[in-house]
PDB file of N, CA, C and O in Angstrom:
ATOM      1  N   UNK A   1      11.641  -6.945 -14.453  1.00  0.00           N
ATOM      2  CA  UNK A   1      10.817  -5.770 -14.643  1.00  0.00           C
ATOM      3  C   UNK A   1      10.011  -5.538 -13.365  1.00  0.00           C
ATOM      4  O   UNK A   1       9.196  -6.376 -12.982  1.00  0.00           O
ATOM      5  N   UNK A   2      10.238  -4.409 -12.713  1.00  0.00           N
ATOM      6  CA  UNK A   2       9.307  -4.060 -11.278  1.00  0.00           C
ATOM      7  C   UNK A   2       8.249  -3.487 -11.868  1.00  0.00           C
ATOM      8  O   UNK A   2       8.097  -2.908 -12.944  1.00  0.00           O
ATOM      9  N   UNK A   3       7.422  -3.801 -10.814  1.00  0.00           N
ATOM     10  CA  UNK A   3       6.207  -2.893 -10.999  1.00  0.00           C
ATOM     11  C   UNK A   3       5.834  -2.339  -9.676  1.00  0.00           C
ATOM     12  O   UNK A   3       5.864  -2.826  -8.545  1.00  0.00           O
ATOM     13  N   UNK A   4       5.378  -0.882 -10.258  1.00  0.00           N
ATOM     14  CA  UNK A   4       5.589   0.233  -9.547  1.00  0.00           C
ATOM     15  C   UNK A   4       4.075   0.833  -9.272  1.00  0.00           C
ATOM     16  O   UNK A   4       3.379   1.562  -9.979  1.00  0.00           O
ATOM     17  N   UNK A   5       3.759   0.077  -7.591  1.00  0.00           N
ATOM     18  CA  UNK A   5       2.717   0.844  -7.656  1.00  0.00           C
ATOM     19  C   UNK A   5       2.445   1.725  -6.091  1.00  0.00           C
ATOM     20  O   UNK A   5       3.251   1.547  -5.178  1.00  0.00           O
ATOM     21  N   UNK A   6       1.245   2.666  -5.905  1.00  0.00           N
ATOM     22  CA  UNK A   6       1.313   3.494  -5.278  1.00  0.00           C
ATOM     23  C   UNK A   6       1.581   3.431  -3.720  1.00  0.00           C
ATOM     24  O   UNK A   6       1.353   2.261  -3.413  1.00  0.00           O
ATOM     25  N   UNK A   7       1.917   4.060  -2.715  1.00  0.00           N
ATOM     26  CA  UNK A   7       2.062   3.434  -1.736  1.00  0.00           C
ATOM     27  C   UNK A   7       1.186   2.752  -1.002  1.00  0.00           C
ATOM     28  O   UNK A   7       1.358   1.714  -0.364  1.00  0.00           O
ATOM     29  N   UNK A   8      -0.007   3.576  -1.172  1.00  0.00           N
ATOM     30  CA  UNK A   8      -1.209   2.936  -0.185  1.00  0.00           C
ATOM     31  C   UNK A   8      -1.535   1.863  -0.722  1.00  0.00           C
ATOM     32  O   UNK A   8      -1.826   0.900  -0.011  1.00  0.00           O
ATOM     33  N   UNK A   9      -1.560   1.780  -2.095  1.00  0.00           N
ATOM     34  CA  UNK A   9      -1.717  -0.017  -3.020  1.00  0.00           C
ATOM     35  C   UNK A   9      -1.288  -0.913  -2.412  1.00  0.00           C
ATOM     36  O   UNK A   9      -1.948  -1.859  -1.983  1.00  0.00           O
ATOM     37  N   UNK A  10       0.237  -0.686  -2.254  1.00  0.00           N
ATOM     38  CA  UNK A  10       1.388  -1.498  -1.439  1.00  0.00           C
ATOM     39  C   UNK A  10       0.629  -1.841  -0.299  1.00  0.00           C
ATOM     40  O   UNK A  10       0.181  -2.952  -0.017  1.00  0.00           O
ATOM     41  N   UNK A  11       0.520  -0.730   0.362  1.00  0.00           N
ATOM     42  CA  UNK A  11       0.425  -1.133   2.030  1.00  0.00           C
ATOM     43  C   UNK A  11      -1.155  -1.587   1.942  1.00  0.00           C
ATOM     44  O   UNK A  11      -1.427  -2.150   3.001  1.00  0.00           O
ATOM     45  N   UNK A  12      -1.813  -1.564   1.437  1.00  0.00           N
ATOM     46  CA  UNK A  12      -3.012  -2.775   1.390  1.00  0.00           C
ATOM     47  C   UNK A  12      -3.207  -3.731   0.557  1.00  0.00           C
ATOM     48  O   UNK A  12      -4.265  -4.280   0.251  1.00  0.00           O
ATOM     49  N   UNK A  13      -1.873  -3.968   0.099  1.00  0.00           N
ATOM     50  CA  UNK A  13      -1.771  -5.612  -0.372  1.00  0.00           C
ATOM     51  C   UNK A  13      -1.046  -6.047   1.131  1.00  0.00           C
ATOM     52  O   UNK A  13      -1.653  -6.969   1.675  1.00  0.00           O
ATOM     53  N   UNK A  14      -0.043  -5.621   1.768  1.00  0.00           N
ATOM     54  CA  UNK A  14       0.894  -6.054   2.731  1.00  0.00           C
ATOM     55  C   UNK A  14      -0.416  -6.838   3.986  1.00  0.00           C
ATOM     56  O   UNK A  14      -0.611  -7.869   4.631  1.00  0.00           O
ATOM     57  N   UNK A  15      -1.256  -4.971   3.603  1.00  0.00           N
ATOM     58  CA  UNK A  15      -2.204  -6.270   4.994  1.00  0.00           C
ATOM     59  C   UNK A  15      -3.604  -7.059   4.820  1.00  0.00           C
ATOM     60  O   UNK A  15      -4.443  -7.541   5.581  1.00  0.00           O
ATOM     61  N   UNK A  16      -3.408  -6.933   3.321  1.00  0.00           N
ATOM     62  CA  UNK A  16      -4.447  -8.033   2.528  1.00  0.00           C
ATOM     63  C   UNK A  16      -3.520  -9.471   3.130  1.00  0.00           C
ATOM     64  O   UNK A  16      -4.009 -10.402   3.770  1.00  0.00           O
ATOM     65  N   UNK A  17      -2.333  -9.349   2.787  1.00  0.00           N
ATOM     66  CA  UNK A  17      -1.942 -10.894   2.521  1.00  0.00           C
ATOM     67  C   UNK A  17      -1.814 -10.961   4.407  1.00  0.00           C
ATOM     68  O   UNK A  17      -2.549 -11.866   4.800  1.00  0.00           O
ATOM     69  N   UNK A  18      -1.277 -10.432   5.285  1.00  0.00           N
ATOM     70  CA  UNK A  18      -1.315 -10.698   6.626  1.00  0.00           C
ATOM     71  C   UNK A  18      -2.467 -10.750   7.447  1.00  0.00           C
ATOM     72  O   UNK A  18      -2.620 -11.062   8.628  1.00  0.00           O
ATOM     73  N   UNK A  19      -3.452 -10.276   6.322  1.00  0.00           N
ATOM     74  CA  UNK A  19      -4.788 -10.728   7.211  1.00  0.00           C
ATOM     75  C   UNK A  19      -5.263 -12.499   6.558  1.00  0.00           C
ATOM     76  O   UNK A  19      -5.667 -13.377   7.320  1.00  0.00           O
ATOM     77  N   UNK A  20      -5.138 -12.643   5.453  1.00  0.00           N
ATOM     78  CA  UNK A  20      -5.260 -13.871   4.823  1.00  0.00           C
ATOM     79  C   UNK A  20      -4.455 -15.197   5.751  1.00  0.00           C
ATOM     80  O   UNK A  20      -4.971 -16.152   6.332  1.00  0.00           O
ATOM     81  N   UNK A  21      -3.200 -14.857   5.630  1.00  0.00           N
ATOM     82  CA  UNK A  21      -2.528 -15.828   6.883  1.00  0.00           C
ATOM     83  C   UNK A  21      -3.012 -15.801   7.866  1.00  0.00           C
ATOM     84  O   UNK A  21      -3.608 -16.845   8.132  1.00  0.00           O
ATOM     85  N   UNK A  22      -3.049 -15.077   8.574  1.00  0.00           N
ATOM     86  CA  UNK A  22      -3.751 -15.035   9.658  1.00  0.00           C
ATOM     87  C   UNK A  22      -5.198 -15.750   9.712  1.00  0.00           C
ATOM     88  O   UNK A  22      -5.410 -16.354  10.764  1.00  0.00           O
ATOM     89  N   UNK A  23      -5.947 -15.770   9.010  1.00  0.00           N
ATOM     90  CA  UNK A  23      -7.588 -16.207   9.082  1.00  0.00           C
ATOM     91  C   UNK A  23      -7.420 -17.387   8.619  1.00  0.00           C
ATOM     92  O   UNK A  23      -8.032 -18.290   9.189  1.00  0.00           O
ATOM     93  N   UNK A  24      -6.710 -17.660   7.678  1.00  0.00           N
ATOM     94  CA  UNK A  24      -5.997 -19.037   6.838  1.00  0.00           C
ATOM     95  C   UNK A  24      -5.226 -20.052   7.664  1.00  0.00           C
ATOM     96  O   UNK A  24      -5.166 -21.279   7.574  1.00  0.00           O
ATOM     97  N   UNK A  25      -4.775 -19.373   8.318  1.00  0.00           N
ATOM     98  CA  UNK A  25      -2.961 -20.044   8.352  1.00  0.00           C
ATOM     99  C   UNK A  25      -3.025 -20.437   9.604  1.00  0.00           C
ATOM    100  O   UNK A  25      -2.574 -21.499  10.032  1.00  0.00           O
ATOM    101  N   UNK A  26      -3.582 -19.601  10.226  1.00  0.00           N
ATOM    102  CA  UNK A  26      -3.601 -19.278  11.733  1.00  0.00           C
ATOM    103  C   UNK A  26      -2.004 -18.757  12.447  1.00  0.00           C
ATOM    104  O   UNK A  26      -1.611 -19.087  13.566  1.00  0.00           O
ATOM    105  N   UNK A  27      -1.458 -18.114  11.729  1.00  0.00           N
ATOM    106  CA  UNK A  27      -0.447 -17.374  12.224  1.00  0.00           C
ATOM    107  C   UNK A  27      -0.064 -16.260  11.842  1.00  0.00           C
ATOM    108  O   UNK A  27      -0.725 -15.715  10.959  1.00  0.00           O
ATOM    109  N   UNK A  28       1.081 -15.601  12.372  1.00  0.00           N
ATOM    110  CA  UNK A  28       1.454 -14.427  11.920  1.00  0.00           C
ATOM    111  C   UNK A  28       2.924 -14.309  10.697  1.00  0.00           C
ATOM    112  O   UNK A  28       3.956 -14.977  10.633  1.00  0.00           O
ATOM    113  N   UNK A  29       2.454 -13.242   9.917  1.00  0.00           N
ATOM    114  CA  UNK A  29       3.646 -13.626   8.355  1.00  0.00           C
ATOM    115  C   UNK A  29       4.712 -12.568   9.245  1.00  0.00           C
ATOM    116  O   UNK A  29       4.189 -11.676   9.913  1.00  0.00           O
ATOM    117  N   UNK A  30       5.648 -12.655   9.231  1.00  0.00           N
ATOM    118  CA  UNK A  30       6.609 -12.131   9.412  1.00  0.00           C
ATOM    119  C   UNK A  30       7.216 -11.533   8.028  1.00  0.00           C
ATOM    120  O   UNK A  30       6.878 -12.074   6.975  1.00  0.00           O
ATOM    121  N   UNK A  31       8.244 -10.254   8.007  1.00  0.00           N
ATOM    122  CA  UNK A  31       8.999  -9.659   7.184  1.00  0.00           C
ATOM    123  C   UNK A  31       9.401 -11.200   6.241  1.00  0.00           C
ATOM    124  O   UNK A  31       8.720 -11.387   5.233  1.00  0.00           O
ATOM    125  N   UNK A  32      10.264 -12.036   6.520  1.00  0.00           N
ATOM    126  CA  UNK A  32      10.816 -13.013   6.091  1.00  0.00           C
ATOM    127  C   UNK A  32      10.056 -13.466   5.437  1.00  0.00           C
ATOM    128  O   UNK A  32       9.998 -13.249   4.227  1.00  0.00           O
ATOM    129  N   UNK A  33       9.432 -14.065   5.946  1.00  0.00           N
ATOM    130  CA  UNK A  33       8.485 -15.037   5.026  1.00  0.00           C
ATOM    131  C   UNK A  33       7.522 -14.272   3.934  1.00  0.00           C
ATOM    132  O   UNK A  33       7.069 -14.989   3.041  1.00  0.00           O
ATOM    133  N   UNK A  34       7.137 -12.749   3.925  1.00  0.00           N
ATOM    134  CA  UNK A  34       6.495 -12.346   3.381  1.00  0.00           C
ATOM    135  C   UNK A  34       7.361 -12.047   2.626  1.00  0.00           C
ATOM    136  O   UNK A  34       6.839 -12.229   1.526  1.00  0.00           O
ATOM    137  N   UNK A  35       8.614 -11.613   2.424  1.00  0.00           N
ATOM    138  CA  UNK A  35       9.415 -11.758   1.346  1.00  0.00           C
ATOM    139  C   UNK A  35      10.234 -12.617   0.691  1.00  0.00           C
ATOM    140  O   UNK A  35      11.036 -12.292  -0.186  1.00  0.00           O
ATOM    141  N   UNK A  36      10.030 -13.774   1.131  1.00  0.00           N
ATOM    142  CA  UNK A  36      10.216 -14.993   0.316  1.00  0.00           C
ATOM    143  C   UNK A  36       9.071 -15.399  -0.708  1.00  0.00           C
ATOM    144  O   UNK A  36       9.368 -15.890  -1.797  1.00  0.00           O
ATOM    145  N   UNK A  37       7.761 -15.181  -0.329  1.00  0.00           N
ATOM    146  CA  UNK A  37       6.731 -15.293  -0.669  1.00  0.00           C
ATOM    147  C   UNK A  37       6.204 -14.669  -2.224  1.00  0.00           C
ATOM    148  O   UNK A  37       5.551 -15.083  -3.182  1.00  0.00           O
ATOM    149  N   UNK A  38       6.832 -13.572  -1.871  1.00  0.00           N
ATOM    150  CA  UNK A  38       7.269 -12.114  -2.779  1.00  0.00           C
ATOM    151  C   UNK A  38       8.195 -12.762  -3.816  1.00  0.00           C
ATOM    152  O   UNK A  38       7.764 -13.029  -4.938  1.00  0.00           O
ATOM    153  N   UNK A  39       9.239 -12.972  -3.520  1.00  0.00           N
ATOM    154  CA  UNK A  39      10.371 -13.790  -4.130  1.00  0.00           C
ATOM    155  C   UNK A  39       9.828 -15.232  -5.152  1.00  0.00           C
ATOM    156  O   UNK A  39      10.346 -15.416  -6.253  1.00  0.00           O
ATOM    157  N   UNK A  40       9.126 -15.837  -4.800  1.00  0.00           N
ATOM    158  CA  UNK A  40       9.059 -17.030  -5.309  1.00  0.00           C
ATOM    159  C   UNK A  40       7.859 -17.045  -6.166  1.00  0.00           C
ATOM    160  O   UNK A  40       7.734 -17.819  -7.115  1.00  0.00           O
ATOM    161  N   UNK A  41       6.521 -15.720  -5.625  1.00  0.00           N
ATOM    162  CA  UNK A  41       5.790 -15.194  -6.962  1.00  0.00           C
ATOM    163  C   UNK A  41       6.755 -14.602  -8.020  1.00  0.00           C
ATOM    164  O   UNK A  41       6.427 -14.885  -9.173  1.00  0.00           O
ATOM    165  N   UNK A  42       7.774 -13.910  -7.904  1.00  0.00           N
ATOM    166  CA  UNK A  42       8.258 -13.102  -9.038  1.00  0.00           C
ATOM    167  C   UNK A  42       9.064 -14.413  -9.637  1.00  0.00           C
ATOM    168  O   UNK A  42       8.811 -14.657 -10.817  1.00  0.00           O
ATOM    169  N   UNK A  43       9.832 -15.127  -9.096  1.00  0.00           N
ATOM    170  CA  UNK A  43      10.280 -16.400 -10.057  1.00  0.00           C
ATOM    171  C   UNK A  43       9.414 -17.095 -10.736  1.00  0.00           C
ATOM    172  O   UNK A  43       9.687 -17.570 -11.839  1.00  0.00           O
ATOM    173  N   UNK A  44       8.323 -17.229 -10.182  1.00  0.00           N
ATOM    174  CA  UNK A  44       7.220 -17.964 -10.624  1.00  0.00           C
ATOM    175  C   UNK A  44       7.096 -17.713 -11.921  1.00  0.00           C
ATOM    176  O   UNK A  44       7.549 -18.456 -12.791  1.00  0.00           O
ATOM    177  N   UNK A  45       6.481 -16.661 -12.135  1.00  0.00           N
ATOM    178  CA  UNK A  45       5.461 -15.314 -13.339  1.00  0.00           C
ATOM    179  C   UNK A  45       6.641 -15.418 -14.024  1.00  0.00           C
ATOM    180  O   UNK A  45       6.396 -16.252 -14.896  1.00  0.00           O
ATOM    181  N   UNK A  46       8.165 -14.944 -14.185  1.00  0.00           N
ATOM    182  CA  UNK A  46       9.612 -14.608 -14.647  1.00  0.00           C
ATOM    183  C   UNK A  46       9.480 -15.916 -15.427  1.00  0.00           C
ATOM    184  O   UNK A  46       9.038 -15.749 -16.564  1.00  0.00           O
ATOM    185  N   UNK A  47       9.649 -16.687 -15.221  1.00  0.00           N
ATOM    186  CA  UNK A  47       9.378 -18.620 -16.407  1.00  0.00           C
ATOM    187  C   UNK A  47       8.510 -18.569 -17.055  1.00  0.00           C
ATOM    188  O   UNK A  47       8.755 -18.744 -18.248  1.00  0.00           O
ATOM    189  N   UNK A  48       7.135 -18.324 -16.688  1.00  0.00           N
ATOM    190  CA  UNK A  48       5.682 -18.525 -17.385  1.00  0.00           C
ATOM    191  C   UNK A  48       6.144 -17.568 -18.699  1.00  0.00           C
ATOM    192  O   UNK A  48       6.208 -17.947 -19.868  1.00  0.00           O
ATOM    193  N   UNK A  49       6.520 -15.898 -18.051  1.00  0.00           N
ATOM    194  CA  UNK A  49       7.014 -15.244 -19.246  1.00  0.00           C
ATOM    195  C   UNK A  49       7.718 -15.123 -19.918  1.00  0.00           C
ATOM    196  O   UNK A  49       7.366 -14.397 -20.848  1.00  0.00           O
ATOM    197  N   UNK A  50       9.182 -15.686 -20.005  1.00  0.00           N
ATOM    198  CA  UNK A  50      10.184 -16.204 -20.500  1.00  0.00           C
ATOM    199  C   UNK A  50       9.482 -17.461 -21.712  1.00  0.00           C
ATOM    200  O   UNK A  50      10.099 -17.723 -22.745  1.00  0.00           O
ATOM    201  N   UNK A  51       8.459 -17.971 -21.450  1.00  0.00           N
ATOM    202  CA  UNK A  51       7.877 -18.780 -22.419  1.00  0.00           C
ATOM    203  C   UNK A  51       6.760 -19.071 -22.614  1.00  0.00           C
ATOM    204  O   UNK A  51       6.314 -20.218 -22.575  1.00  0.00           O
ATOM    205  N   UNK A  52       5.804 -17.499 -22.985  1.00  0.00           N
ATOM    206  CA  UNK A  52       5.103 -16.835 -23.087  1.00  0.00           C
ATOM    207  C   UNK A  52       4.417 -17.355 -24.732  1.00  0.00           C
ATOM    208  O   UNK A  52       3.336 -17.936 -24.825  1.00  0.00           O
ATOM    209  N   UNK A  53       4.958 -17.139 -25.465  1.00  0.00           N
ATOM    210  CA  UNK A  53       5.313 -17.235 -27.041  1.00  0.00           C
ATOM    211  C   UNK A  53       5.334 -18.764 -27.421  1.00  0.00           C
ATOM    212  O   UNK A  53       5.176 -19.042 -28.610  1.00  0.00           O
ATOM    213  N   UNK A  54       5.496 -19.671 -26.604  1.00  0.00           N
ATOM    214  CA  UNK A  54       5.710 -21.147 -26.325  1.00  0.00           C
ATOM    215  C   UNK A  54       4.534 -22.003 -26.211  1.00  0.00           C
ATOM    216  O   UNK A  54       4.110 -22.991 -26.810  1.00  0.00           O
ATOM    217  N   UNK A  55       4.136 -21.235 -25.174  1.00  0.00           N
ATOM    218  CA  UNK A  55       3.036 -21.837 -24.454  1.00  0.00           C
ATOM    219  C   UNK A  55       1.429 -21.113 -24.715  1.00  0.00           C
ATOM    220  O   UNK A  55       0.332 -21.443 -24.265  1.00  0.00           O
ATOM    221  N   UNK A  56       1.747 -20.234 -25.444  1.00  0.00           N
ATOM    222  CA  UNK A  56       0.783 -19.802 -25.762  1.00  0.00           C
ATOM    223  C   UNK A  56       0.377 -19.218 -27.547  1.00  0.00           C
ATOM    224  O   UNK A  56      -0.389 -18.278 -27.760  1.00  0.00           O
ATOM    225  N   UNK A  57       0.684 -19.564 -28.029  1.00  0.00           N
ATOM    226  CA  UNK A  57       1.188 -19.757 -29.806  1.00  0.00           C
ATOM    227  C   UNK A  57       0.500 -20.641 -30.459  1.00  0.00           C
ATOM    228  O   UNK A  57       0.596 -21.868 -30.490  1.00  0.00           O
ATOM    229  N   UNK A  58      -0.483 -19.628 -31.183  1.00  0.00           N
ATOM    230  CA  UNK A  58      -1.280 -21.096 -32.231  1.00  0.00           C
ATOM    231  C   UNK A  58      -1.272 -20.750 -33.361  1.00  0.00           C
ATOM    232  O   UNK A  58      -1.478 -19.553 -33.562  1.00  0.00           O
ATOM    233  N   UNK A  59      -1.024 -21.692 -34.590  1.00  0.00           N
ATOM    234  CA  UNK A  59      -0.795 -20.943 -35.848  1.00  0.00           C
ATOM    235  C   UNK A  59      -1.827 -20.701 -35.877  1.00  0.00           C
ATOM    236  O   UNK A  59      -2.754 -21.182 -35.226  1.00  0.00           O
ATOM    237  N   UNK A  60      -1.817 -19.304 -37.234  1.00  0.00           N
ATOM    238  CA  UNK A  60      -2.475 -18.457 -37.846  1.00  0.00           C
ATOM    239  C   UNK A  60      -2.905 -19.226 -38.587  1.00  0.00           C
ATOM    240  O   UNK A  60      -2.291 -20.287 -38.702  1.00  0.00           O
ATOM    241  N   UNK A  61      -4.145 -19.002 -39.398  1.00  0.00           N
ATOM    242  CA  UNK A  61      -5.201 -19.450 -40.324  1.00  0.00           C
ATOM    243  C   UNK A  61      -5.271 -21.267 -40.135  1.00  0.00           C
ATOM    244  O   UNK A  61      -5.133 -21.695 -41.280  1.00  0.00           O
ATOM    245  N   UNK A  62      -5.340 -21.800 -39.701  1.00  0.00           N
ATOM    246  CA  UNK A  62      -5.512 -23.146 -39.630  1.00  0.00           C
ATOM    247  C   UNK A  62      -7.204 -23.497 -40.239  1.00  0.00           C
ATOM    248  O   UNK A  62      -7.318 -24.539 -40.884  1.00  0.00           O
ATOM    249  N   UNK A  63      -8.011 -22.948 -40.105  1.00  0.00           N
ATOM    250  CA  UNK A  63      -9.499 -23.075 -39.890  1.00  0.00           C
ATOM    251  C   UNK A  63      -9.565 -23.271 -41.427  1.00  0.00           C
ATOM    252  O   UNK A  63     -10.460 -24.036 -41.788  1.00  0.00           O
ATOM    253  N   UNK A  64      -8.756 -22.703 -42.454  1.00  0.00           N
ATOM    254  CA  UNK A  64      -9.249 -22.851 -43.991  1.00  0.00           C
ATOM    255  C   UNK A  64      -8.308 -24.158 -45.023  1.00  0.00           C
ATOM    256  O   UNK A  64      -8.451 -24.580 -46.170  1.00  0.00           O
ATOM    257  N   UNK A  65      -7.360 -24.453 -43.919  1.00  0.00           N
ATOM    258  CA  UNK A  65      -6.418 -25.183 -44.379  1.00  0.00           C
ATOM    259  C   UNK A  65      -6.983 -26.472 -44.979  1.00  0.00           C
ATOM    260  O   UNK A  65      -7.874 -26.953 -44.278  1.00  0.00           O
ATOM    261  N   UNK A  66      -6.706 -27.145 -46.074  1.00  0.00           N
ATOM    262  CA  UNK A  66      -7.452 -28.397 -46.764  1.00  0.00           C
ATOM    263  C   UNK A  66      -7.698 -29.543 -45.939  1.00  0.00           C
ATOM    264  O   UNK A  66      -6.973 -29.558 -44.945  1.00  0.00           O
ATOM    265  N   UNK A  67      -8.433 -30.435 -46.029  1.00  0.00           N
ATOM    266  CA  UNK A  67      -8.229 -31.083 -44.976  1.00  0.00           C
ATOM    267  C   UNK A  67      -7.912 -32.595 -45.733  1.00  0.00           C
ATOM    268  O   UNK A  67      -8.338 -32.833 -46.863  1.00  0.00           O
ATOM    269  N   UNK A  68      -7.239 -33.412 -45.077  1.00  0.00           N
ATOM    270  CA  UNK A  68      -6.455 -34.775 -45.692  1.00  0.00           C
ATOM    271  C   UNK A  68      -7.214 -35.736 -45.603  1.00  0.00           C
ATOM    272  O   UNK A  68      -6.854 -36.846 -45.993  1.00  0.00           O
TER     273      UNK A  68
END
């Protein structure tokens, strides 16, 4: 699922994150690496949400349930 946002959004995340390396990193992000970077957030988030329902799932009404 992409998400679709405006251009100028885009282009000041692009030089949010190339100013961050830069002050951080002490270097410069190149195309490549900024889209690997790109790449391996969206795999990332893509698992977490794939098991969404898993990992985040608590039964309903527990609080009145009898207790043993």
């Amino acid at each position: 699922m992409a998400i679709t946002l405006k251009p100028e959004t885009a282009q000041a995340m692009r030089e949010s994150i190339k100013r961050y390396v830069a002050e951080h990193l002490d270097q410069d992000i190149g195309p490549t690496i900024y889209n690997k970077a790109i790449f391996d957030s969206q795999k990332y988030f893509e698992t977490r949400v794939v098991d969404l329902e898993g990992s985040c799932h608590e039964p309903e009404f527990q609080y009145w349930r009898p207790r043993k």
